[in-house]
Structure formats: C-alpha cells, structure tokens
C-alpha positions as CSV (number, residue, x, y, z in Angstrom):
1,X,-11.2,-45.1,-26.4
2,X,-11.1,-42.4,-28.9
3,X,-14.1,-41.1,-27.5
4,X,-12.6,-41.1,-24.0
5,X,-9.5,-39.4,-25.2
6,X,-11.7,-36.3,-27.1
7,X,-13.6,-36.1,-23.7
8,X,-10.8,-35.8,-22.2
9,X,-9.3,-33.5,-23.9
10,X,-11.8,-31.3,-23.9
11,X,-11.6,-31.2,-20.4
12,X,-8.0,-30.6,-19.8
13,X,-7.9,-28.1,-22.0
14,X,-10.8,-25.9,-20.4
15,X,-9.5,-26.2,-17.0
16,X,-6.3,-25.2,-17.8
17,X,-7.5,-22.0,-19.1
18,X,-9.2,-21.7,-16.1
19,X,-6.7,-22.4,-14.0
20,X,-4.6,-19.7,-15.5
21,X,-7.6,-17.3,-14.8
22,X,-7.5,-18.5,-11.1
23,X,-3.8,-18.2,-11.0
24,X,-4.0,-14.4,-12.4
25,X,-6.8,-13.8,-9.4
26,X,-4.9,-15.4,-6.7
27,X,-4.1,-11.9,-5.4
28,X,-7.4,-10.5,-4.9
29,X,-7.7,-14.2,-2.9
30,X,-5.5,-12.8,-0.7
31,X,-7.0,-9.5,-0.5
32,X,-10.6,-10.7,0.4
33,X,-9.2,-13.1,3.4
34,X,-7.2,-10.2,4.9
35,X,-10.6,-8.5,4.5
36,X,-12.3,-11.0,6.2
37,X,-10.2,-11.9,9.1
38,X,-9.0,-8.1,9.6
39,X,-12.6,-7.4,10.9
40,X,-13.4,-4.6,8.1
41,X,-16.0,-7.3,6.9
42,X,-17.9,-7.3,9.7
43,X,-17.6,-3.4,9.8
44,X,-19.2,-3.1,6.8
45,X,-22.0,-6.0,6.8
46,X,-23.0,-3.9,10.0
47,X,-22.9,-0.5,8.2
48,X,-25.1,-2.4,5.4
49,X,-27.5,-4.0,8.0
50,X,-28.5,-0.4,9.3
51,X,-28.5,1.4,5.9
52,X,-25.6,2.9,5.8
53,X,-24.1,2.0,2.5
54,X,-26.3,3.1,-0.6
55,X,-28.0,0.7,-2.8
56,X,-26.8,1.1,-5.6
57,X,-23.5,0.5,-4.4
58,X,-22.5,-3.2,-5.3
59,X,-22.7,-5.1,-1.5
60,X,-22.2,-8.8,-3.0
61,X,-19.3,-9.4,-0.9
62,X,-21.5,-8.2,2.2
63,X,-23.9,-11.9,1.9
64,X,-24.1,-13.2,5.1
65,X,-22.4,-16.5,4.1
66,X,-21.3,-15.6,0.1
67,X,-17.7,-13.9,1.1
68,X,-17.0,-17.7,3.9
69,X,-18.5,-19.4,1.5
70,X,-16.6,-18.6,-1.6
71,X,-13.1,-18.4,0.5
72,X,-13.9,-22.1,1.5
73,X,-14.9,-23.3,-2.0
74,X,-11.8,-22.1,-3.2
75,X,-9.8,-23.9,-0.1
76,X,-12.0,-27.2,-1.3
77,X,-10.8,-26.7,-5.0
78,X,-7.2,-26.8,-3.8
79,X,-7.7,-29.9,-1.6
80,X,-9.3,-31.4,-4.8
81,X,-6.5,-30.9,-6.4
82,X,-3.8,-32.1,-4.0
83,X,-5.6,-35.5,-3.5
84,X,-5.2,-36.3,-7.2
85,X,-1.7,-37.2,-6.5
C-alpha cells in the first residue's frame, strides 16, 4: 500500500503544478479560439500557403490540424476531468 500511496503522491503533486500552469494559460485559451472561429486563422494559413509570411517567422499555430487539434485536446482534458466525479 505504501507503495501505492508514494505513486500516488507523486502524481498528485505533479499535476497540480501543472494545473496551476494551465490555469495561468487559460487566457491565451481564449485568445487562440477567438482566433480560430474569428476567421483570422484561415487568413493567415492562406497568406502562409502562397508565401506570404517569412520563414523565419514562427507559423506553428498555422499546422493544418495543430491549432483544432490542440483546442480539442484541451476540451478532452476537461471532460477527463469532469467524469472523475
């Protein structure tokens, strides 16, 4: 059991931290679905597709699926989370 308990533990303990870090990003959440459903997103991944926007210019956000993907993760992780009720 002790072992159990020190798993545990360990566990708890990291996800809490990490939950704090989520809580703390919860408005740049916000930010990136207003992005997304405001139709900027698209706007850009457009501008990206024929060149526009320089390479060196950091473009993660502009994956085909990495911005819907992430923003559904995140909705998964809460769902997770309500379940355990």
């Amino acid at each position: 059991m002790s072992a159990s308990f020190d798993r545990l533990s360990i566990v708890v303990a990291e996800l809490e931290k990490r939950l704090d870090e989520l809580e703390t990003l919860l408005p740049e959440v916000k930010k990136l679905k207003a992005y997304q459903s405001s139709g900027k997103w698209l706007q850009d991944y457009e501008a990206d597709e024929r060149g526009e926007i320089p390479a060196e210019v950091n473009r993660s956000v502009l994956s085909q699926d990495g911005l819907y993907d992430l923003l559904a993760d995140l909705d998964a992780l809460r769902a997770r989370f309500l379940e355990q009720k």
